[in-house]
C-alpha positions as CSV (number, residue, x, y, z in Angstrom):
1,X,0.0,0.0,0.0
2,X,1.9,3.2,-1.6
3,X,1.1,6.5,0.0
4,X,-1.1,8.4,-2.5
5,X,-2.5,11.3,-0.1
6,X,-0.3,14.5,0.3
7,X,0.4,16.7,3.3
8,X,-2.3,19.1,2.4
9,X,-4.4,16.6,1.1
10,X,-4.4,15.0,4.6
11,X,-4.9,18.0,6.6
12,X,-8.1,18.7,4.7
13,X,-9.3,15.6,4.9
14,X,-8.9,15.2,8.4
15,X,-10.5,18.5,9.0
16,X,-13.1,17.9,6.9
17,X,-13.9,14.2,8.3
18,X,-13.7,15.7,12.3
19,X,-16.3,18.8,11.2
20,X,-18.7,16.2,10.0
21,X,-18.6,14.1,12.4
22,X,-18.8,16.6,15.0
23,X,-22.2,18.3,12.9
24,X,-23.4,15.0,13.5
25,X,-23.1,14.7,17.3
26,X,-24.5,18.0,17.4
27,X,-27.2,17.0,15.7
28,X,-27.0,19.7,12.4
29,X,-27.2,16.7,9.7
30,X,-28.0,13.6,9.8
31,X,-26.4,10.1,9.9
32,X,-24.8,10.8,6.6
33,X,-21.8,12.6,8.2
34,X,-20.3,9.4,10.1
35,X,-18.6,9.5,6.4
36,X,-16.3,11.4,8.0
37,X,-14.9,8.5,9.5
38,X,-13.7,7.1,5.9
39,X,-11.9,11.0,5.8
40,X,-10.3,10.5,9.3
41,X,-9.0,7.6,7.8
42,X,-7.8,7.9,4.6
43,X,-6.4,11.2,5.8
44,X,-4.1,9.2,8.6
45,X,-3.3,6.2,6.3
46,X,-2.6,8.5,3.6
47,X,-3.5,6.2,1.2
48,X,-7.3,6.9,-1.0
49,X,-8.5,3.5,-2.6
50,X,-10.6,6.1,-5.0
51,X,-7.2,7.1,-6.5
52,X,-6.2,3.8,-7.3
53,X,-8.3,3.1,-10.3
54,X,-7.7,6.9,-11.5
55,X,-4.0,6.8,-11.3
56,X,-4.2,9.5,-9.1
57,X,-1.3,10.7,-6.4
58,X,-1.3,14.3,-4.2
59,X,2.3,13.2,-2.9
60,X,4.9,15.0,-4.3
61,X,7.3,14.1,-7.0
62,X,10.5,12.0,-5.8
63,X,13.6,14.3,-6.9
64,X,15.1,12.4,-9.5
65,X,18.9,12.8,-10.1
């Protein structure tokens, strides 16, 4: 499993995931926003299955000399 989430990638998602889970204890929306568990996670693995199939990467670049 090859890191494919970025530094800035992972803060927002992070964010993001504990905002909606917290609007959901608060009671502002509804169940939905326990998807912000999948954020929490992908965010602290750094690693987005979505990205796979879409050859997709947020890390940067290795330097290549």
């Amino acid at each position: 499993m090859q890191a494919n989430v970025g530094n800035l990638d992972r803060a927002m998602r992070v964010i993001a995931g504990t905002v909606l889970i917290a609007a959901t204890l608060m009671g502002f929306i509804g169940l939905w926003g326990w998807i912000g568990v999948v954020f929490i996670a992908t965010g602290l693995l750094r690693f987005c299955p979505a990205y796979l199939p879409l050859g997709m990467s947020t890390c940067k670049a290795p330097d290549r000399k």
